[in-house]
Structures are given as C-alpha cells and as structure tokens.
Backbone as CSV, one residue per row, in Angstrom:
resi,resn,N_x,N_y,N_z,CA_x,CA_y,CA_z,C_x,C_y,C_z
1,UNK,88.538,89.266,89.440,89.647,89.366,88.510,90.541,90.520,88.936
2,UNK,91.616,90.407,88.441,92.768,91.112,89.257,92.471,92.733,88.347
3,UNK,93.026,93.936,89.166,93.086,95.208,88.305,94.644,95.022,87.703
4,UNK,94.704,95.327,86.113,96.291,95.474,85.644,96.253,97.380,86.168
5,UNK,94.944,98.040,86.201,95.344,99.670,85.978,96.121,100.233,86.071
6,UNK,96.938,101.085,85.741,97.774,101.625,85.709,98.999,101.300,85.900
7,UNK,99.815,100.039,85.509,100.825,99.490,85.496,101.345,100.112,84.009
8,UNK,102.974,100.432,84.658,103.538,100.711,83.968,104.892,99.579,83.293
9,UNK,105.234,98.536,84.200,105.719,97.988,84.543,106.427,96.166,84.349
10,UNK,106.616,95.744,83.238,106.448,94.262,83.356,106.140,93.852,84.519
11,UNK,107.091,93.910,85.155,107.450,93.318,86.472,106.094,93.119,87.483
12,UNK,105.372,94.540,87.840,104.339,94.736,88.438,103.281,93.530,87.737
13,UNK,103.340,93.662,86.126,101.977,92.997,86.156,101.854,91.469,86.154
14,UNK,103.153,91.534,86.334,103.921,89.848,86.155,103.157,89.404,88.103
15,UNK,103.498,90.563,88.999,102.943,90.217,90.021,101.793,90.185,90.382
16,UNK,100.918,91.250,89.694,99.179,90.825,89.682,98.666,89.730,89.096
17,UNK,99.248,89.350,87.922,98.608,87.803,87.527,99.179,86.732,88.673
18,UNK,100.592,86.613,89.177,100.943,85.593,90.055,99.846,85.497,91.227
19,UNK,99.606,87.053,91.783,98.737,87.073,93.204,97.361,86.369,92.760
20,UNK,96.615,86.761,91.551,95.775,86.789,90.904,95.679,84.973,91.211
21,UNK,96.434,84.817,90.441,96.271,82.820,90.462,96.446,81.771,91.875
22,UNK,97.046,82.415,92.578,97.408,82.374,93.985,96.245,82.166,94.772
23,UNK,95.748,83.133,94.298,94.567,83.462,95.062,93.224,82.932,95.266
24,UNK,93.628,82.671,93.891,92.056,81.713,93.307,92.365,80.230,93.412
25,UNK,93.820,79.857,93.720,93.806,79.091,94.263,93.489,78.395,95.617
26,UNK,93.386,79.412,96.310,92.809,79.750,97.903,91.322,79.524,97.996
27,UNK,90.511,79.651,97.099,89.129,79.999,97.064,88.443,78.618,97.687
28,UNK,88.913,77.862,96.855,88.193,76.202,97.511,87.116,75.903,95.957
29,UNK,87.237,76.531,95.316,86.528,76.131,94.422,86.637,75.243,93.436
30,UNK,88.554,74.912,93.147,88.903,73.945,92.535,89.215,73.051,93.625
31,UNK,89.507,71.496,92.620,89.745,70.790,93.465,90.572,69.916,92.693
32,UNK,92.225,69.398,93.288,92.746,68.674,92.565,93.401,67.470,93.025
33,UNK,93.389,66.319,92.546,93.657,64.984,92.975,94.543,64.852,92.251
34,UNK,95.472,64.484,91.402,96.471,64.252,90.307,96.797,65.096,89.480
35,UNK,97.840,64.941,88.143,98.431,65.934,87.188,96.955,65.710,85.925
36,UNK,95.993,64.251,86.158,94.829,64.330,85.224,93.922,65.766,85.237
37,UNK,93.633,66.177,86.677,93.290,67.386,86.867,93.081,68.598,85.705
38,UNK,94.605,68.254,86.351,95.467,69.445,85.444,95.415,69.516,84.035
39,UNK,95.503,68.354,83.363,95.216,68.162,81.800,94.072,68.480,81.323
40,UNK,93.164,68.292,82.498,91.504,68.339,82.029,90.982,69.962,82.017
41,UNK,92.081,70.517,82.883,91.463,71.962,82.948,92.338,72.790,81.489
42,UNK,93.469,72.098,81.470,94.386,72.755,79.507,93.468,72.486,78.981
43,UNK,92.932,71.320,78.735,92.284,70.702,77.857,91.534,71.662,77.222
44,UNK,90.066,71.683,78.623,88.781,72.872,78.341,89.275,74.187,77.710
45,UNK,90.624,74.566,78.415,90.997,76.157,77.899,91.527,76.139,76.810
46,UNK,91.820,75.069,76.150,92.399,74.301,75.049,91.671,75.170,73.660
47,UNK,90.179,74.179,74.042,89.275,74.010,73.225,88.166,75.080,73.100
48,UNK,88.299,75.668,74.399,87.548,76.852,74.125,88.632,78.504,73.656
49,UNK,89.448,78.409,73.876,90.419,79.174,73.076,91.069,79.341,72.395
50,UNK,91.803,78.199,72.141,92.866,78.044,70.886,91.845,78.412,68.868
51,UNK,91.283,77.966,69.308,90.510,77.999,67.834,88.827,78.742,67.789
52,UNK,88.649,79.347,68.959,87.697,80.682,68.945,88.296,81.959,69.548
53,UNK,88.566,82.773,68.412,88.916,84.377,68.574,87.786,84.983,69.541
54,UNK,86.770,85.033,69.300,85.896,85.863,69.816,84.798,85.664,71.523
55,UNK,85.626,84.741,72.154,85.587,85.053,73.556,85.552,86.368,74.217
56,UNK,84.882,86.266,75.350,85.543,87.752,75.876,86.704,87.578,76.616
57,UNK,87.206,89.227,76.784,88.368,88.968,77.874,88.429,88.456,79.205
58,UNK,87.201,88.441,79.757,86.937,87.913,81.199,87.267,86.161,81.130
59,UNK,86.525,86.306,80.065,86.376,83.644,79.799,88.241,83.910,79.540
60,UNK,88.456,84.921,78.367,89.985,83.750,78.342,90.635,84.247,79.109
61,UNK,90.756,85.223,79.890,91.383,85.846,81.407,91.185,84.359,82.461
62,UNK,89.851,84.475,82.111,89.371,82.999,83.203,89.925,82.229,83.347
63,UNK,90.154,81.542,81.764,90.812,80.417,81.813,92.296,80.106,81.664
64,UNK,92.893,81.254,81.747,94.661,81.032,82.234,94.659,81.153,83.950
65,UNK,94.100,81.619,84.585,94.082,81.724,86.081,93.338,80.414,86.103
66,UNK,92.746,79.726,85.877,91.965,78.446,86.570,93.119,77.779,86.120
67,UNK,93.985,77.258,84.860,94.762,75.987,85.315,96.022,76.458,85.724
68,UNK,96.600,77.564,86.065,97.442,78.271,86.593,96.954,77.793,88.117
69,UNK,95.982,78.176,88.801,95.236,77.549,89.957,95.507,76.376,90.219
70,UNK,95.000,75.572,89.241,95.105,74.224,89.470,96.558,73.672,89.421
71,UNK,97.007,74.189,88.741,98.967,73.877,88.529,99.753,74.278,90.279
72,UNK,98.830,75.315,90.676,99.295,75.548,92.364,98.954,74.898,93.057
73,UNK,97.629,73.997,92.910,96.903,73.039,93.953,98.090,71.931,93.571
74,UNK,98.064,71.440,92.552,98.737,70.482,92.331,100.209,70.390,92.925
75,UNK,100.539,71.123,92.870,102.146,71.531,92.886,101.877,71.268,94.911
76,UNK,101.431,71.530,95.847,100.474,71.741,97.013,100.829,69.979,97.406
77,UNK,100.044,69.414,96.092,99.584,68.049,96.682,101.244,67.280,96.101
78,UNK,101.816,67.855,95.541,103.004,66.992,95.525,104.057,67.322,96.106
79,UNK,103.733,68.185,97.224,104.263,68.158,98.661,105.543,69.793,97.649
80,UNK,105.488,69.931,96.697,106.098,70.773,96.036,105.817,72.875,96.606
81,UNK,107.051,72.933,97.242,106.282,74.327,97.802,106.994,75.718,96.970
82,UNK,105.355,76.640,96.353,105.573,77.861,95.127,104.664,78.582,96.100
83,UNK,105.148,79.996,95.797,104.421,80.962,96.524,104.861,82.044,95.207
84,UNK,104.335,83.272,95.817,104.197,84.137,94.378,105.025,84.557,93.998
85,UNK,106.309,85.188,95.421,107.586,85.900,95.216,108.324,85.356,94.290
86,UNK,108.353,83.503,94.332,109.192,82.886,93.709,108.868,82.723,92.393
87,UNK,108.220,82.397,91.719,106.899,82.380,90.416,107.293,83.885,89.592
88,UNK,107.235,84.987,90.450,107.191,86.381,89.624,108.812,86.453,89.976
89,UNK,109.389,86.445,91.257,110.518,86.617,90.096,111.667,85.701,89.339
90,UNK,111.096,84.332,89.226,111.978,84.131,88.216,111.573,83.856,86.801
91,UNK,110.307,84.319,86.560,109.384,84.768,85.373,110.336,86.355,84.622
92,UNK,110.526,87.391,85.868,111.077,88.807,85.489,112.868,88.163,84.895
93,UNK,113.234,87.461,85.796,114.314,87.008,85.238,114.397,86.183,83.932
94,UNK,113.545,85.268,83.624,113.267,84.552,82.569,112.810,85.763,81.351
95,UNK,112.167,86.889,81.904,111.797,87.683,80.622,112.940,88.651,80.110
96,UNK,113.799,88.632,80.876,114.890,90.151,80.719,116.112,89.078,79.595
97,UNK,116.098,87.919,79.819,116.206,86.836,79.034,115.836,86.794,77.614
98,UNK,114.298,86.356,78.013,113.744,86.206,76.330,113.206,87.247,75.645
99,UNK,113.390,88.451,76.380,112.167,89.437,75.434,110.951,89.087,74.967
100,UNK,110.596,89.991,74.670,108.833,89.683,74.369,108.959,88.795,72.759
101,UNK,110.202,89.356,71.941,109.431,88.187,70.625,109.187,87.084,70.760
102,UNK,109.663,85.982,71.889,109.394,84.504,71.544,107.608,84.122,72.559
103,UNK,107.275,85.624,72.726,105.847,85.438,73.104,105.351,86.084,71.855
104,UNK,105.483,87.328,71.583,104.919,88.074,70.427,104.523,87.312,69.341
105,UNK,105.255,86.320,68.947,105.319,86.028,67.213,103.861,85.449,67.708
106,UNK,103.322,84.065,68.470,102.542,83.533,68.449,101.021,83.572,69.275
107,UNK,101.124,84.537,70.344,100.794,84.874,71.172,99.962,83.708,72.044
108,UNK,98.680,84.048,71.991,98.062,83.106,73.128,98.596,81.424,72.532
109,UNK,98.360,81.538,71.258,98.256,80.233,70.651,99.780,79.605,71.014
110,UNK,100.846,80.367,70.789,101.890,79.756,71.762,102.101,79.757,72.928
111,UNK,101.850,80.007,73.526,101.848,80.213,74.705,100.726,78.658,75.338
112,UNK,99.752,78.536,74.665,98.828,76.979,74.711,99.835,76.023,74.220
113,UNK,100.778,76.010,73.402,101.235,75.017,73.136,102.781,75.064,74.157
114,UNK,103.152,76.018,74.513,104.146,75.487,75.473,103.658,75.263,76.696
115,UNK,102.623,75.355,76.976,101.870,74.754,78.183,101.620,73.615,77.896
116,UNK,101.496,73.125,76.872,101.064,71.731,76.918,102.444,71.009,76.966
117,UNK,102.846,71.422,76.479,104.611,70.951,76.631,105.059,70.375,78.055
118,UNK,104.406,71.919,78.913,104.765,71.157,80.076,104.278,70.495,80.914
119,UNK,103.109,69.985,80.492,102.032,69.534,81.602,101.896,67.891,81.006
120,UNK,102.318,68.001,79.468,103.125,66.413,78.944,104.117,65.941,79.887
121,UNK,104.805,66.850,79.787,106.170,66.393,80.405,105.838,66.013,81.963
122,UNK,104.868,66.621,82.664,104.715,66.564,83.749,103.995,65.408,84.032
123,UNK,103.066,64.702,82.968,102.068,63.771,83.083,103.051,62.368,83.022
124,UNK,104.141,62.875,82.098,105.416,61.512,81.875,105.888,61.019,82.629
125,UNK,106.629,62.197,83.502,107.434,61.791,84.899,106.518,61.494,86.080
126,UNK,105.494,61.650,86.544,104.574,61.383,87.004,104.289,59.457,87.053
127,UNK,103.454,59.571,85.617,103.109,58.171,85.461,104.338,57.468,85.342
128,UNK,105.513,57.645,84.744,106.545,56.667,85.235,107.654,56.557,86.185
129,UNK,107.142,57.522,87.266,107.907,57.561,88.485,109.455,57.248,88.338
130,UNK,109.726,58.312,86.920,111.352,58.117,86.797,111.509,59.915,86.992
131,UNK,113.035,60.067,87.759,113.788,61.372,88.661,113.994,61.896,87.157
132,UNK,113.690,63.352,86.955,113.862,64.060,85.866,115.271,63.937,85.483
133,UNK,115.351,64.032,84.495,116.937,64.435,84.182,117.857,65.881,84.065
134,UNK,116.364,66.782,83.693,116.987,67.823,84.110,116.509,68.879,84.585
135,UNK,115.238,69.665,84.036,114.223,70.434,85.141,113.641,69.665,86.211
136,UNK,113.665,69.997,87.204,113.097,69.387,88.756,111.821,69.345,88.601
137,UNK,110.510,68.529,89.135,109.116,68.917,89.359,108.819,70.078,89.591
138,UNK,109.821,70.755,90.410,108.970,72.067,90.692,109.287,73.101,89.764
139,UNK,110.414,73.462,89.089,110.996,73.580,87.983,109.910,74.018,87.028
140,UNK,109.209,72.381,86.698,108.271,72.424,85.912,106.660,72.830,86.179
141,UNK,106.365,72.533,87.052,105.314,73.413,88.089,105.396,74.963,87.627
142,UNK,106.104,75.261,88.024,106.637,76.459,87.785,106.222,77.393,86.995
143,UNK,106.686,76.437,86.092,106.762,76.993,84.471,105.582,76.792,83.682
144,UNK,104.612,75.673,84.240,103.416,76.125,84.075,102.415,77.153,85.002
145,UNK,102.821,77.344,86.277,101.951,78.808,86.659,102.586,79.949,85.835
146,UNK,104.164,79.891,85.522,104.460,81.512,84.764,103.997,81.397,83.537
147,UNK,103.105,80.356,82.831,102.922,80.233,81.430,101.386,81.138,81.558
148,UNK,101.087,80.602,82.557,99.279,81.572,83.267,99.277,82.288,83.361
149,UNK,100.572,82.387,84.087,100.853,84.299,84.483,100.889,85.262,83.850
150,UNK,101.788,84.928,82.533,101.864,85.480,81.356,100.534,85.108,80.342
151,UNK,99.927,84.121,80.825,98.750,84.032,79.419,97.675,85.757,80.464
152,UNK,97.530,85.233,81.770,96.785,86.881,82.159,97.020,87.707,81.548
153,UNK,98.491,87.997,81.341,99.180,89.932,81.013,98.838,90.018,79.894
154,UNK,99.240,88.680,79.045,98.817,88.935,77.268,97.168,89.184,77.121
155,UNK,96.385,88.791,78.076,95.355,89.157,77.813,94.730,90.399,78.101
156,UNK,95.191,90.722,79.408,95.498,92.229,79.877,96.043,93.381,79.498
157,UNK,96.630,92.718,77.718,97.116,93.849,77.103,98.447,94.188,77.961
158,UNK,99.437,93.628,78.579,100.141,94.375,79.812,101.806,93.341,79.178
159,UNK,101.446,92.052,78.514,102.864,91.277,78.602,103.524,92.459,77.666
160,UNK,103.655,93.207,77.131,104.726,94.222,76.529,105.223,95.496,76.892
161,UNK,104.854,94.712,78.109,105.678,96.750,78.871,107.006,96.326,79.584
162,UNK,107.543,97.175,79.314,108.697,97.149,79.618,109.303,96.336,80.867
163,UNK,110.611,95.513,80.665,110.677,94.841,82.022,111.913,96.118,82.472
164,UNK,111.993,95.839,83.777,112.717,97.170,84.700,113.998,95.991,84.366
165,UNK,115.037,96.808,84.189,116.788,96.451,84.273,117.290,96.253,85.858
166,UNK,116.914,96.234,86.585,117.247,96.021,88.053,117.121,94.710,88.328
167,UNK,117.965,94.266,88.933,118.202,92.857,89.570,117.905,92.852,90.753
C-alpha cells in the first residue's frame, strides 16, 4: 500500500493513489476479460463497504485500488491508452473545479455511487456497440480510475488538503 506521509499537498496525494493503482495493476494478480470484470470487482467493494462502517483502512484502501486496477487493465484491453501523468492531472484540474464539497457532503458512499454511474454507462456503450455521444471511452475509463484515486485519499484522510493554484 502506497505511503500518503507527509503530504502536504492535494496534488501529491492525488499522485500516490494514481501510482498506487498503476501499479497494482502491473502485479499480474488481476485479471480482466471484459467491462463484466469490472462490475464484479464494484460490486464486491460495493457490498463490503457501502453499508459496513467498520472495515479497516487497509480492506477499504484495498478495495478502491483493486477496481481502480481493474478499470486500468480494462482500459489496456480496449486498446484505450492511461498512464498516471494523465489520470492525476486531469483529476488536479477537475478538483480546482469542484472543490472538496461535492466529495465532502457524501463521502465514500458518494463517491460508490458515482462510480457506478460510470461503469453503467460503460457496460451500455459496450454491450450496444453505439459511439458515445459525448464523453469518449477513455473519458470514461478515466473517470473511473480518478473515482479510485480519490476513493484512496478519502481514505487516507488526504482528499482535503489543499489543491496548489498552479497550472
């Protein structure tokens, strides 16, 4: 598991969860054939988090980096190419954007439901092999590894530090 220590930084820790998921995507330990994959691994983190508080931080740390993982394998097999630079920064850009309340109010529990949002959406265009209309596949890829990225920091205690004003 990744160190947040001593980050002062949105930005920084926005890049330890990206490397973090990256990485473990590298391992060989998952394995993904389709966007079903992918549903099956929300699913588990679904059900083991959304409606039990008292996990530790390591399981629900765990389980935003595993379908964050799997959202990179996937993204891999649909010939779709994300690496970390791109992931963290247009996450820092997306946050200097939204500020922390439209994570704050709900926290993990929103943050599960706009993931599912996008991994619906992803399962749609998929099975009916119709051209998005307006976020791209990778777009949406995307936006489910920065949903991981950010489920890490919130768990890391780290999604509320300050994002840096520099472009």
């Amino acid at each position: 598991m990744a160190s947040f220590d001593g980050l002062s930084v949105w930005d920084d820790a926005a890049l330890v969860a990206c490397e973090d998921i990256f990485e473990h995507s590298r391992t060989g330990r998952l394995v993904v054939k389709n966007v079903g994959d992918l549903r099956g691994f929300l699913d588990a983190a679904i059900v083991l988090n959304f409606d039990v508080d008292d996990r530790s931080f390591e399981a629900r740390y765990a389980s935003w980096r595993d379908v964050g993982a799997v959202a990179v394998l996937l993204a891999s097999r649909l010939g779709i190419v994300l690496d970390v630079a791109l992931v963290q920064s247009t996450l820092v850009r997306k946050q200097r954007d939204y500020g922390h309340e439209n994570i704050r109010r709900f926290g993990s529990q929103g943050l599960y439901v706009r993931l599912h949002d996008k991994v619906a959406r992803l399962e749609n265009l998929l099975s009916s092999g119709a051209s998005p209309e307006n976020e791209s596949l990778q777009d949406n890829v995307m936006d489910v590894v920065g949903y991981c990225a950010i489920g890490c920091m919130w768990e890391a205690e780290k999604f509320l530090l300050p994002v840096s004003r520099v472009a």
